[in-house]
NUMARSE-105500 format. One line per 8 residues: number of its first residue (from 1); for each residue x, y, z of N, C-alpha, C. Coordinates in pm, whole numbers, plus 50000, padded with zeros to 5 digits. Atoms other than C-alpha are relative to their C-alpha. Example, Ala and Ser with C-alpha at 12.3 -4.5 7.8 and 13.67 -1.06 7.14 Angstrom:
NUMARSE-105500
1) 50089:49881:50000:51230:49550:50780:50090:50120:50000 ~ 49918:49881:49994:51367:49894:50714:49923:50109:50073
***
This chain:
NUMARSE-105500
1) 49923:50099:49924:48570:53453:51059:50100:49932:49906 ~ 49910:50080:50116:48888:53302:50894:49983:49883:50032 ~ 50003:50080:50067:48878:53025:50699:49971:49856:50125 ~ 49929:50151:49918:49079:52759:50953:49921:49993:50149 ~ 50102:50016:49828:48846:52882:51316:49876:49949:49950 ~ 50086:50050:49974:48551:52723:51137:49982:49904:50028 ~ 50070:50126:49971:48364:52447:51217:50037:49921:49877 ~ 49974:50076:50104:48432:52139:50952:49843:49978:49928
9) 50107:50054:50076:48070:52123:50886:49952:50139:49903 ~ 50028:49896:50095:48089:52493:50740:50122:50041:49929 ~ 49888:49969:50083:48453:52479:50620:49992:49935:49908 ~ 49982:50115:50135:48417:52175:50395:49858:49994:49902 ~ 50123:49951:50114:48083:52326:50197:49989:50145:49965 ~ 50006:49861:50043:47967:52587:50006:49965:49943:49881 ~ 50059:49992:50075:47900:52646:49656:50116:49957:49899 ~ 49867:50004:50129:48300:52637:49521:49990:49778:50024
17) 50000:50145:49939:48297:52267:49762:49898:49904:49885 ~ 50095:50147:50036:47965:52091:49576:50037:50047:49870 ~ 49930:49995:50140:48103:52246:49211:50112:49884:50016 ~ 49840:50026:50017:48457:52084:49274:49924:49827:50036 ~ 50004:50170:49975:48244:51743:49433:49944:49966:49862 ~ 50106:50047:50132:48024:51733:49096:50116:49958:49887 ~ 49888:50030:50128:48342:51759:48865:50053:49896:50015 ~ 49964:50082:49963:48507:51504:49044:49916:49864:50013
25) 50039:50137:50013:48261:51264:49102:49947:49930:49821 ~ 49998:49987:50166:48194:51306:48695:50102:49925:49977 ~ 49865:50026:50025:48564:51249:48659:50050:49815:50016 ~ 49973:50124:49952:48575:50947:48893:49912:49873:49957 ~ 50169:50080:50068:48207:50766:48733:50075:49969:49856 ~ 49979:50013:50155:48382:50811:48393:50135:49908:50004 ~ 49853:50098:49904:48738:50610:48532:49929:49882:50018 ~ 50055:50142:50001:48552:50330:48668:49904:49959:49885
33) 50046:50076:50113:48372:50259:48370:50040:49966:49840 ~ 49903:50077:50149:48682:50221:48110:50027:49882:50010 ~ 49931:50092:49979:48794:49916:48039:50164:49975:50059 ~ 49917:50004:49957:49056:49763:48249:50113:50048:49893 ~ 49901:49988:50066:49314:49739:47973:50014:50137:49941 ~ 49967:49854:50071:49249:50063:47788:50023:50132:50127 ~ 49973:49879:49860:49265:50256:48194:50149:49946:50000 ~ 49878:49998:50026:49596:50106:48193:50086:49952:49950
41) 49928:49968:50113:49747:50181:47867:49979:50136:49968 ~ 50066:49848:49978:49600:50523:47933:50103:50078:50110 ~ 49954:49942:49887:49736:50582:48278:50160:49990:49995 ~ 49835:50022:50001:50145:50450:48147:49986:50124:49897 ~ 49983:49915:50086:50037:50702:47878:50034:50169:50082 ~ 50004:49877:49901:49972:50998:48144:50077:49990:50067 ~ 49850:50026:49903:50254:50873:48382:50077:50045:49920 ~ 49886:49989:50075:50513:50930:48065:49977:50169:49953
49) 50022:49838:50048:50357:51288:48004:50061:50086:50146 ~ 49997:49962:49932:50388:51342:48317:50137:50021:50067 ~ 49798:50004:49984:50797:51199:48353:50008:50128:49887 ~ 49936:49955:50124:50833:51410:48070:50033:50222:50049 ~ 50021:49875:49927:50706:51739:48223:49996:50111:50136 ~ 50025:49961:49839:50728:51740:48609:50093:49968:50050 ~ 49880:50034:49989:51067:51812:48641:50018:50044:50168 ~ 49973:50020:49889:51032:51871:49022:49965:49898:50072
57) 50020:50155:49977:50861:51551:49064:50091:49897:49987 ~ 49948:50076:50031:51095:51382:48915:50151:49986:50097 ~ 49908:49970:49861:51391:51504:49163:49939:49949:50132 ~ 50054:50075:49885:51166:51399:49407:50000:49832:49982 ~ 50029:50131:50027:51113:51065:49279:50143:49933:49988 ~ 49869:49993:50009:51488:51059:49219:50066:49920:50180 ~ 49932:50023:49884:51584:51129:49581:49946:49884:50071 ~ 50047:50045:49953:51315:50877:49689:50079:49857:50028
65) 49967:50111:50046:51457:50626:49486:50129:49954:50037 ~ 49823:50048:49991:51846:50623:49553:49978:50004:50189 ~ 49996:50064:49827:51741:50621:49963:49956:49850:49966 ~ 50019:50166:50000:51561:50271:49891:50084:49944:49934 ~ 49881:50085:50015:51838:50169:49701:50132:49999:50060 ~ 49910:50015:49865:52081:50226:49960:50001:49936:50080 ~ 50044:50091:49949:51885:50052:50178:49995:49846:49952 ~ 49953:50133:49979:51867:49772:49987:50109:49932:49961
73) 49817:50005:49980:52232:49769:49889:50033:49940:50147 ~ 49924:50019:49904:52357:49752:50208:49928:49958:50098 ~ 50098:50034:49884:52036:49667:50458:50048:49983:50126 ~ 49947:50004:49801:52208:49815:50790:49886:50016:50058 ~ 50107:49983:49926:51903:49943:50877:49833:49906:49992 ~ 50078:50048:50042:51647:49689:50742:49948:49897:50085 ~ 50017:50080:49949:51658:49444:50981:50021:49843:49956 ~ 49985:50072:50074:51783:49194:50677:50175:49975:49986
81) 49917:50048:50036:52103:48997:50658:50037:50006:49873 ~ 49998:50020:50114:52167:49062:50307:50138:49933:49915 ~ 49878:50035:50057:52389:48822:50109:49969:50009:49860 ~ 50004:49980:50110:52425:48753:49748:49818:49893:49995 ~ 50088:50099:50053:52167:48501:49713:49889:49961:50141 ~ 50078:49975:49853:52001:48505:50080:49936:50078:50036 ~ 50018:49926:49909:51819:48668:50339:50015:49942:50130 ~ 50024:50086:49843:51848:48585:50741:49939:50139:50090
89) 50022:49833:49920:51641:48825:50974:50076:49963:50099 ~ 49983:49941:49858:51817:48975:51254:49911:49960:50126 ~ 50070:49976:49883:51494:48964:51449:49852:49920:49933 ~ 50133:49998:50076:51124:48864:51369:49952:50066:49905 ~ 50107:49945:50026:50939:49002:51118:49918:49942:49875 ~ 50051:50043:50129:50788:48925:50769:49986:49834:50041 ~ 49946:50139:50089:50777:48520:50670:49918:49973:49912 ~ 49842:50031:50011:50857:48402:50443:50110:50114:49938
97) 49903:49873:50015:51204:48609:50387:49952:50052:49845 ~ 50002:49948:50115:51149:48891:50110:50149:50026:49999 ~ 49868:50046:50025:51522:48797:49923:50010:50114:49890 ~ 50028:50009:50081:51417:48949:49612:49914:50142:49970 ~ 50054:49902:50062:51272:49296:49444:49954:49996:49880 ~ 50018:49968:50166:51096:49411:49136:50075:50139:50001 ~ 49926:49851:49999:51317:49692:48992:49963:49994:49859 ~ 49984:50046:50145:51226:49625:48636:49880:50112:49953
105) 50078:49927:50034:50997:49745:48375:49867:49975:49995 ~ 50164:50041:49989:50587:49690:48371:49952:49901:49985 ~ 50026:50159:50030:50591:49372:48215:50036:49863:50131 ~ 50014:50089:49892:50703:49221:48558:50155:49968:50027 ~ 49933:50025:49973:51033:49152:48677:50072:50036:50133 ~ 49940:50032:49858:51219:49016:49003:50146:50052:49998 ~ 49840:50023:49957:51611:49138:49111:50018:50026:50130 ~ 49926:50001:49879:51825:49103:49367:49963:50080:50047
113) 49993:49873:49873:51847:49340:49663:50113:50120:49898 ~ 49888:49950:50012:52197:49457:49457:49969:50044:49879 ~ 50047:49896:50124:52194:49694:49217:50067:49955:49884 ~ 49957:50040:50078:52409:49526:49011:49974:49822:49978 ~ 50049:50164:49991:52256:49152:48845:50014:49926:49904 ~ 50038:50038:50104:52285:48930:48596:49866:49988:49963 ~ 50170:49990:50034:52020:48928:48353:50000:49846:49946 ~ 50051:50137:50059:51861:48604:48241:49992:50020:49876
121) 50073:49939:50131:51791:48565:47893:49880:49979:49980 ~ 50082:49936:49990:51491:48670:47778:49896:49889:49940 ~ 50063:50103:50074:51370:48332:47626:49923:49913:50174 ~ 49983:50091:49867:51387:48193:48007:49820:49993:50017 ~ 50179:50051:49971:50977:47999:48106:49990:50053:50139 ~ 50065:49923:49838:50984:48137:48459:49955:50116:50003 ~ 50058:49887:49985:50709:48348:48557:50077:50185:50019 ~ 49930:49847:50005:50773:48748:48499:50087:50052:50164
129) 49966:49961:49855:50807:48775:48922:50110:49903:50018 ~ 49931:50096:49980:51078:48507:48883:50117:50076:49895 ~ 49897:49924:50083:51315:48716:48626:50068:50086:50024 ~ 49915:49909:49946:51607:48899:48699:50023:50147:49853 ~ 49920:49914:50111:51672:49228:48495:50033:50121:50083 ~ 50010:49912:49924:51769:49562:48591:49986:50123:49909 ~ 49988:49841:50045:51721:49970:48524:50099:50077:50003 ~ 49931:49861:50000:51918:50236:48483:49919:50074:50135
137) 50106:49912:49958:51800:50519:48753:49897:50054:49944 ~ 50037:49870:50079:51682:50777:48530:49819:49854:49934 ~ 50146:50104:50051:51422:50434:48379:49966:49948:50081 ~ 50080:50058:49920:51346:50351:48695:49884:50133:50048 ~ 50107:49871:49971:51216:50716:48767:49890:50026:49879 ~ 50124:50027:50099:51024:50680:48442:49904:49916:50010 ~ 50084:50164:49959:50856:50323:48532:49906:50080:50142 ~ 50051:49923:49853:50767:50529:48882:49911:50051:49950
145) 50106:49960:50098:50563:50755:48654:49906:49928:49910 ~ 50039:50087:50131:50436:50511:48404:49913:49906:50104 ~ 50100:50087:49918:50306:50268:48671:49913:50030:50096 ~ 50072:49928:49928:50188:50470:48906:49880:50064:49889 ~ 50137:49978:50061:49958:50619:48657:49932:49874:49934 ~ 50070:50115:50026:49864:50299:48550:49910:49881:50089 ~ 50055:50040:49868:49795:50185:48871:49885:50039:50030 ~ 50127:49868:49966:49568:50489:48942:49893:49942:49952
153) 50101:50001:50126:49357:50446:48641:49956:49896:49983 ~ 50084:50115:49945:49315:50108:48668:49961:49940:50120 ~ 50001:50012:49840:49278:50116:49035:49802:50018:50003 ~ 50159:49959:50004:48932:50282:48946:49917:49919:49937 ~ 50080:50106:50048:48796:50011:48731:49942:49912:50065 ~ 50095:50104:49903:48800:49775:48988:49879:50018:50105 ~ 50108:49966:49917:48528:49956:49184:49828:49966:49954 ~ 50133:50061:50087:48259:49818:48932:50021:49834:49968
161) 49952:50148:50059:48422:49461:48915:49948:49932:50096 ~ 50075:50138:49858:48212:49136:49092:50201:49943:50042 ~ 49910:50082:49960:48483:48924:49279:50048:49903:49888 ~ 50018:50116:50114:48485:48660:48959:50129:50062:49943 ~ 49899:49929:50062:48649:48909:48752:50101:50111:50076 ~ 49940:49974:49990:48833:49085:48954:50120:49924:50001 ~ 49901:50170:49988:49040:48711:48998:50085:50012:49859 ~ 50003:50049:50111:49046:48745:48636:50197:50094:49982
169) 49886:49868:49988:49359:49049:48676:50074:50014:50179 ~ 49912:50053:49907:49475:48983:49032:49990:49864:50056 ~ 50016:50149:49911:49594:48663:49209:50018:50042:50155 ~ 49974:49994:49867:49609:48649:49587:50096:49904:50046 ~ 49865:50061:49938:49894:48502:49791:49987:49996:50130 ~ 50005:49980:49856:49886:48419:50146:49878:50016:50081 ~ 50140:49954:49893:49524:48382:50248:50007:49916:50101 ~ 49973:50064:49904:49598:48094:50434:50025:50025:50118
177) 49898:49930:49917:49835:48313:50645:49899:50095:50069 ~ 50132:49886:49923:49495:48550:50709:49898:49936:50067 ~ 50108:50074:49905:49271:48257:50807:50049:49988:50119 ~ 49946:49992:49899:49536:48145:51025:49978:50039:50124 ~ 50021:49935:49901:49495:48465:51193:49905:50060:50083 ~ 50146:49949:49949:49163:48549:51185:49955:49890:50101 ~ 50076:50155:49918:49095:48191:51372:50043:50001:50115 ~ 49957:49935:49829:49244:48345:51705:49910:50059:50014
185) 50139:49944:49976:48918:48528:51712:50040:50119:50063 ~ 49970:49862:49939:49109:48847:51794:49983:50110:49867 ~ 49983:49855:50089:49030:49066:51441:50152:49937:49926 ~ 49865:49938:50036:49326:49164:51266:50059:50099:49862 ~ 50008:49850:50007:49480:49446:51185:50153:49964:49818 ~ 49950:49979:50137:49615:49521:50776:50132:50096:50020 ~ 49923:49820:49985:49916:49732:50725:50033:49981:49854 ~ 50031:49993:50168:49873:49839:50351:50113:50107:50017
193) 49874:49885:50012:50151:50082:50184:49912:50042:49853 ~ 50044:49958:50106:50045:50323:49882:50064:49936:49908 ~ 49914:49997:50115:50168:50121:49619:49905:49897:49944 ~ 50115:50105:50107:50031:49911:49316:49806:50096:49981 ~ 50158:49916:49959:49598:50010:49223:49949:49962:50180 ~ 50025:50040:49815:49551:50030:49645:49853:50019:49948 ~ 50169:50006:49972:49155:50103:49523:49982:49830:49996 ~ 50026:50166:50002:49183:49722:49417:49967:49956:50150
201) 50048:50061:49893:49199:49647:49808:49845:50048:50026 ~ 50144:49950:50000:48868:49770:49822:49907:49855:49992 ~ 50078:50100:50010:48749:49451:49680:50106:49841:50060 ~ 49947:50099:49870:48951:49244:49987:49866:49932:50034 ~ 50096:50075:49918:48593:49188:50135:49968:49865:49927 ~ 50055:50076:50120:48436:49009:49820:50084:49893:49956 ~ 49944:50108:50027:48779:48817:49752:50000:49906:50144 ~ 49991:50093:49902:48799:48669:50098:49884:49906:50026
209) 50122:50072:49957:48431:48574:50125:50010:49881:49895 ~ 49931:50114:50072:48552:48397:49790:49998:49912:50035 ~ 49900:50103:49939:48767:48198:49955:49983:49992:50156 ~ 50017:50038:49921:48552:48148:50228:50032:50056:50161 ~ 49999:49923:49898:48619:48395:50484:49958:50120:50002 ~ 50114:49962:49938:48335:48531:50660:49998:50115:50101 ~ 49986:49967:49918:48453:48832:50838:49976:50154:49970 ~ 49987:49873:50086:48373:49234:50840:50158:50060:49975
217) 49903:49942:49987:48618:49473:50703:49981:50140:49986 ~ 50014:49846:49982:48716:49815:50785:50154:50040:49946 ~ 49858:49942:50057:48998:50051:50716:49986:50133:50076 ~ 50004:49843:49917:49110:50384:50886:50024:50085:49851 ~ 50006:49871:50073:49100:50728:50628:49982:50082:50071 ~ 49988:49815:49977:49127:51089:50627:49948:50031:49939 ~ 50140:49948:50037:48810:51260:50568:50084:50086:49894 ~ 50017:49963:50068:48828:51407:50272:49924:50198:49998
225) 50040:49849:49943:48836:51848:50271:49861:50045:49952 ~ 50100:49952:50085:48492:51836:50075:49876:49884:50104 ~ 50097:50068:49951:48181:51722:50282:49881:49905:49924 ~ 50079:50107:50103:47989:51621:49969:50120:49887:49884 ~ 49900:50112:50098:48298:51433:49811:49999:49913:50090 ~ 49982:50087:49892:48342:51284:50150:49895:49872:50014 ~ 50177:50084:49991:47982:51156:50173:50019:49928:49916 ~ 49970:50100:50098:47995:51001:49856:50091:49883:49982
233) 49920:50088:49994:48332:50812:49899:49911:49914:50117 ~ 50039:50100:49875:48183:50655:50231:49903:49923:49937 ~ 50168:50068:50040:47845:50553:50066:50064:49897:49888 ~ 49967:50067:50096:48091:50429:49795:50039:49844:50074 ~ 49924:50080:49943:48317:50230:50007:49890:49898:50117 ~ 50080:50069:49912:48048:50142:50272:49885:49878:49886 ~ 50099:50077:50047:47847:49988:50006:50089:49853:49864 ~ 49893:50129:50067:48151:49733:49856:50046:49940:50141
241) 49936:50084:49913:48153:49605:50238:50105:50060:50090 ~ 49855:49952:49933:48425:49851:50397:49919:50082:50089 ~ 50029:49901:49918:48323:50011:50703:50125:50175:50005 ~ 49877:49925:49981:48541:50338:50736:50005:50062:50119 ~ 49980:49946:49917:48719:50459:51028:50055:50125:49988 ~ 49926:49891:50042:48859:50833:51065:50003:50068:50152 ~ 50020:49886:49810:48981:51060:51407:49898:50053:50050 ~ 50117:49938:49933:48638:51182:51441:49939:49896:50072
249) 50046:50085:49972:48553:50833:51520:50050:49929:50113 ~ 49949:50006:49869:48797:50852:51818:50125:49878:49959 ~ 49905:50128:49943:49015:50542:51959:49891:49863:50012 ~ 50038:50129:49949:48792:50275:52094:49867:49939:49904 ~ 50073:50019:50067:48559:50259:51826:50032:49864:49835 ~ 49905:50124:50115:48814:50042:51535:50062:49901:50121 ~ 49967:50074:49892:48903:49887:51860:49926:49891:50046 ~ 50102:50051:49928:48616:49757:51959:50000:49911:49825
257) 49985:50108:50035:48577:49635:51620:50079:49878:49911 ~ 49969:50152:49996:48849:49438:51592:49992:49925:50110 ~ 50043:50064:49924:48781:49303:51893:49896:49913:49961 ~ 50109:50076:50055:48463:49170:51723:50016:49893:49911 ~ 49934:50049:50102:48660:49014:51484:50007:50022:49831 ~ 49981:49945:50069:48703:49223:51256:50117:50034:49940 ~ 49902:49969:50059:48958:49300:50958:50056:50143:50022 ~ 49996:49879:49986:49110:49639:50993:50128:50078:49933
265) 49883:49912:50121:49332:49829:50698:50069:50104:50041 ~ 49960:49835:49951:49568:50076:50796:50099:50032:49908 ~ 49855:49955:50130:49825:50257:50528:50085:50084:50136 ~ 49875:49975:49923:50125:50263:50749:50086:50039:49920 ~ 49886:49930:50022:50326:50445:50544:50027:50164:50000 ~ 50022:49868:50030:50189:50781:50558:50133:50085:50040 ~ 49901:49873:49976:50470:51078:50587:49905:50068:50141 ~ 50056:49899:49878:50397:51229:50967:50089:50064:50030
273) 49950:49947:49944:50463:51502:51132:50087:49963:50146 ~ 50022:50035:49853:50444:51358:51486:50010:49874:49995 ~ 50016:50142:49998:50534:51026:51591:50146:49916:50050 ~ 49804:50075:49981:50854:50744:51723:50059:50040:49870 ~ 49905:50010:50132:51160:50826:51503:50035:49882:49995 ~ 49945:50095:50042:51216:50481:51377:50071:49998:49827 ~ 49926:49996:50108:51431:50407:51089:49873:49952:49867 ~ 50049:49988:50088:51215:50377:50749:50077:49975:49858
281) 49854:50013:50123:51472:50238:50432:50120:50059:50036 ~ 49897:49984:49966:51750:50357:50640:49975:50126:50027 ~ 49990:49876:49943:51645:50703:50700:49879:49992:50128 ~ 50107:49979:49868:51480:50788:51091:49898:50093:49919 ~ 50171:49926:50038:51103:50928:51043:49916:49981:50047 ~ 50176:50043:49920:50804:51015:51242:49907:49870:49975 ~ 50087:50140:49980:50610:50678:51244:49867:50032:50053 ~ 50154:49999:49937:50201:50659:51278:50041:49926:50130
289) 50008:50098:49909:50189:50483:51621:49865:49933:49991 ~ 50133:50027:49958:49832:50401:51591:50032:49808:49929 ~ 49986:50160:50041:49917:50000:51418:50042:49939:50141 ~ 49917:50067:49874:50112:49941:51761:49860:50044:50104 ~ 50092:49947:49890:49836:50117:51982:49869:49921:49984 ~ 50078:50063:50037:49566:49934:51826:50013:49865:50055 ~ 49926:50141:49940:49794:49597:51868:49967:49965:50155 ~ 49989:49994:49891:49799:49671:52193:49874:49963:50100
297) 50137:50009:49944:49452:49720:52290:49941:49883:49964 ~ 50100:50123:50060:49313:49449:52082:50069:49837:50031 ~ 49967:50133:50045:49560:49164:52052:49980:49961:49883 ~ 50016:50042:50102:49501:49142:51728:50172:49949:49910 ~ 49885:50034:50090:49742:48998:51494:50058:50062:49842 ~ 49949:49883:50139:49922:49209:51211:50051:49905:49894 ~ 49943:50039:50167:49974:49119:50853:50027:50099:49886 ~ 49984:49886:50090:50103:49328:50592:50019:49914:49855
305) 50105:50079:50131:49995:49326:50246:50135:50089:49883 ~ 49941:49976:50137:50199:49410:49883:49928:49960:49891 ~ 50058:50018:50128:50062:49458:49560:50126:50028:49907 ~ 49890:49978:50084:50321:49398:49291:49954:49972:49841 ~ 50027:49996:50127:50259:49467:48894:50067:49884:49924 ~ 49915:50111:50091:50344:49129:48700:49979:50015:49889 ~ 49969:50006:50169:50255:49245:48368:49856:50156:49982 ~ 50117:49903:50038:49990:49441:48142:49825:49948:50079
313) 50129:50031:49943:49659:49441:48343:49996:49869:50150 ~ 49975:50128:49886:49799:49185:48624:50088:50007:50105 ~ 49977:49955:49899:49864:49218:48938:50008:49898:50136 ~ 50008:50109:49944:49941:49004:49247:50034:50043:50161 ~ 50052:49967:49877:49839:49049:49621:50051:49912:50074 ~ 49899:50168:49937:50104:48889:49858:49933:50091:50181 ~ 50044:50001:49816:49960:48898:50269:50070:49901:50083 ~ 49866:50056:49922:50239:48820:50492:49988:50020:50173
321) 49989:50027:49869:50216:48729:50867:50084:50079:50052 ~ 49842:49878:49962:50425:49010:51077:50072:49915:50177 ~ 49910:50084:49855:50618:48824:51397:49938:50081:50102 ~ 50036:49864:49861:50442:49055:51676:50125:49971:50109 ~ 49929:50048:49867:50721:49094:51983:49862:49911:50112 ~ 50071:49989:49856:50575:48927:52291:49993:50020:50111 ~ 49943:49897:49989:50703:49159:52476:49950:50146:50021 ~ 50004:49878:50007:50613:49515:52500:49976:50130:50089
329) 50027:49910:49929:50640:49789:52739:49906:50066:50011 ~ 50150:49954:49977:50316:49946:52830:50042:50177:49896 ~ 50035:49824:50080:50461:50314:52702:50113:49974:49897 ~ 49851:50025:50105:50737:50149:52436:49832:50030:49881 ~ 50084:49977:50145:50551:50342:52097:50083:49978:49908 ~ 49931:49989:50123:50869:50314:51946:50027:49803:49961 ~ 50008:50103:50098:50910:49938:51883:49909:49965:49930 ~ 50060:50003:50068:50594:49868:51781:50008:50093:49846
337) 50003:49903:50125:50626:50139:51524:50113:49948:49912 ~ 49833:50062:50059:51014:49975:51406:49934:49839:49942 ~ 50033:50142:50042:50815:49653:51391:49929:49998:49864 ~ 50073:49937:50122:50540:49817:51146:50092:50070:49904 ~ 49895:49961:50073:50848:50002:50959:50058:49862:49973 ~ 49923:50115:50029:51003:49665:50910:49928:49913:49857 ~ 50121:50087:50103:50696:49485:50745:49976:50092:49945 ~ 50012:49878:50125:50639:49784:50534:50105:50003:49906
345) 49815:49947:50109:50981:49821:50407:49997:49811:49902 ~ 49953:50154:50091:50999:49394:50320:49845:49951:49885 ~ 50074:49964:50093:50614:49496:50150:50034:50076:49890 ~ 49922:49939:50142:50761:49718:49912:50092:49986:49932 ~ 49880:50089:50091:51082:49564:49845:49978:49931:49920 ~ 49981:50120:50121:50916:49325:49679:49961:50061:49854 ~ 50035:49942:50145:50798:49560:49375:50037:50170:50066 ~ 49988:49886:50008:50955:49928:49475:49966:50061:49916
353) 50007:49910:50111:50877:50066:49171:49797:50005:49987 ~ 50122:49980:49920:50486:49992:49279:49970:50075:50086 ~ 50062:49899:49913:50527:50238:49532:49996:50165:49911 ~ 50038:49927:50019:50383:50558:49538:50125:50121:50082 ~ 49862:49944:49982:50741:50770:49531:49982:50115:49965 ~ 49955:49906:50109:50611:51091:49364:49984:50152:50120 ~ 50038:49872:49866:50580:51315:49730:50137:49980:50090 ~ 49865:50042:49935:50883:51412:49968:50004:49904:50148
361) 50056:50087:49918:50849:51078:50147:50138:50004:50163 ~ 49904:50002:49861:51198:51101:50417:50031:50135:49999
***
């Protein structure tokens, strides 16, 4: 029988499947137990091997890069008024306005939307996310590499870190903005983007209970092609507090619980096949609908989240209120989806070089 007519419970095992889960979970056991700092001064080390050698990556990372800076050059399609020193939305979405990008190098730095900025000098006391400098392309496609593996690598550390210390390497921003929403007693629903260590959200549950909020959390994923790697991640994730959702688990099942009042993570940026063409940094692109379909059913209230790199080992977690229309046509998939493209795009603006640019994303 070929390969693709089996069943998933005899395609995703075998003997090559629990070899490839053993290496890996080896791989991944030995990751979370470096120290933060030496995983990333390790992972800018493997990012720069990696600029150095992955010269089709890097064309990719290239083309990624000069669409988002088009976009935020000129923000026809952004839904952003862009002046020199401003923002005004067009319409609802984000608050407060993202004015402001990191385009810089690891150590942390804020510029304009415009590709061209003065630089501050370098003596200046305002925090790293408060500093204007800028890149060249060619060193911004290096930084893409360099942080992204640094991200990675220390992404995995935090999976062994209490709440205490994880504080110790990220700050949070905007919880207020999540009690807020959670205190409508409708759930509400995350829209995460691959960028910055995304395993860090992992330990969302543990910082919120922190800070005093008492609520479960879940997240939607894609099962994993290995049934014993799969297993393992769940038992991982289920046992730091994250329920996980995935298509086998249907529709009304993450539904139900945010309805309960429940948190619920979704990475709205994935590359689809299928889906509203809404605009995306200025280029149209299949859109998940499931953030709007969810919305829909639940009432829940959407917030979207950014992780932006302010220095060596530090990191800072901004959760931003999204304007929901009130409003919405019973079969309209495409605004909702333009609305979720909106708050995604003013999540990554604020540290582009945090995202995860190294796949052909438009």
């Amino acid at each position: 029988m070929p390969t693709h007519k089996k069943p998933e419970s005899e395609r995703f095992k075998g003997l090559a499947k629990y070899a490839e889960y053993l290496l890996a979970r080896a791989v991944v056991s030995l990751l979370q137990r470096l120290p933060i700092g030496f995983a990333f001064r390790l992972g800018r080390g493997i990012g720069w091997l990696a600029w150095q050698t992955m010269k089709r990556r890097r064309a990719t990372v290239r083309k990624n890069l000069e669409i988002v800076s088009a976009w935020l050059a000129d923000g026809e399609e952004s839904g952003w008024r862009k002046t020199d020193g401003e923002c005004e939305p067009h319409e609802p979405l984000v608050s407060p306005c993202v004015s402001r990008v990191n385009m810089s190098g690891h150590e942390g730095a804020v510029t304009t939307h415009r590709q061209k900025v003065v630089q501050e000098p370098s003596e200046s006391k305002s925090p790293p996310s408060a500093r204007r400098h800028s890149l060249p392309l060619e060193s911004q496609i290096r930084e893409v590499f360099q942080r992204g593996g640094a991200n990675l690598f220390a992404g995995f550390t935090f999976n062994r870190m209490t709440p205490a210390q994880v504080e110790r390497h990220i700050r949070v921003e905007g919880l207020d903005q999540l009690k807020a929403a959670l205190a409508e007693g409708r759930g509400a629903i995350i829209l995460l983007a691959h960028m910055g260590p995304w395993e860090a959200l992992t330990q969302l549950p543990g910082l919120a209970r922190k800070h005093g909020i008492e609520v479960p959390f879940g997240a939607m994923y894609r099962p994993l092609n290995n049934a014993y790697l799969d297993d393992w991640f769940k038992t991982q994730r289920e046992g730091q507090g994250t329920r996980l959702f995935s298509r086998r688990d249907g529709f009304h099942k993450p539904v139900d619980f945010l309805r309960s009042g429940g948190m619920l993570g979704i990475l709205a940026d994935q590359k689809m096949r299928e889906g509203p063409k809404v605009p995306y940094f200025g280029a149209v692109t299949p859109t998940s609908p499931v953030p709007g379909l969810f919305q829909r059913r639940s009432g829940a209230p959407v917030l979207a989240v950014s992780i932006e790199t302010l220095g060596a080992s530090r990191w800072q977690i901004d959760i931003r209120k999204v304007e929901w229309p009130t409003e919405i046509a019973a079969k309209d998939r495409e605004t909702p989806a333009r609305v979720c493209n909106q708050a995604v795009q003013a999540a990554v603006a604020r540290s582009p070089l945090d995202a995860f640019w190294l796949h052909k994303r438009f």
